[in-house]
N, C-alpha and C positions, 0 to 999 in steps of 0.2 A: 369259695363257691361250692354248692352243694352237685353232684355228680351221679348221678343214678347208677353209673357201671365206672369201675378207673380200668385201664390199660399199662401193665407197666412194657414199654417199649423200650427201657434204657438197655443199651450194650448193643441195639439192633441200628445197624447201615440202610441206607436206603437200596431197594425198596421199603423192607421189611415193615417197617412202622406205617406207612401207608397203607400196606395190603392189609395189617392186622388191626388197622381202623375202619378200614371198609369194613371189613366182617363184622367188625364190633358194631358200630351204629347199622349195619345192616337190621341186627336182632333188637335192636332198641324199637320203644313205639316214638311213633310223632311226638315231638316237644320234650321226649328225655335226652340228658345231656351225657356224655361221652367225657370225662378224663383220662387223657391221656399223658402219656410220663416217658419222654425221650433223650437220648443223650445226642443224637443227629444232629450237627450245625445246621444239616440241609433242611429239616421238617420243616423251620419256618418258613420256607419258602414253598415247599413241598406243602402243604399241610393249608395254606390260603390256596393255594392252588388248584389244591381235589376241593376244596370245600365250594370255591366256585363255581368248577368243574361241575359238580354234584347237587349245588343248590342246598347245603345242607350251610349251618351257621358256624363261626369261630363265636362265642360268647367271651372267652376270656383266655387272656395268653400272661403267661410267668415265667419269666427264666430267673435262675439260678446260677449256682456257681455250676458250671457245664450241663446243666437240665434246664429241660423248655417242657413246662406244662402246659397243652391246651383243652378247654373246655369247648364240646363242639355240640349244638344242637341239632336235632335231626328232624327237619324240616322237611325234606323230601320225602 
């Protein structure tokens, strides 16, 4: 999936990854997408949750061998 900005989050605990995805899609415009790159068991949880929260989209989710990629559009 194509990504207009990536975030690499890996090594970072919650909050961290949270708060450095607000900021990130903060700067994006309407309808660009947000990769993000976390090593957190919690984001998937975390990570539907602000997207709700926020009104903003999850377009697409990958995990890996201990990495979770989510593609998040900014809707809001």
């Amino acid at each position: 999936m194509k990504a207009d900005q990536v975030l690499d989050a890996k090594g970072m605990n919650c909050p961290l990854p949270i708060l450095k995805t607000k900021k990130a899609v903060e700067s994006l415009t309407k309808g660009q997408v947000l990769k993000v790159e976390t090593t957190d068991p919690g984001s998937k949880n975390d990570m539907n949750a602000w997207a709700k929260r926020t009104g903003n989209e999850i377009v697409g989710v990958e995990e890996g061998t201990g990495t979770f990629t989510f593609y998040i559009k900014k809707t809001a």
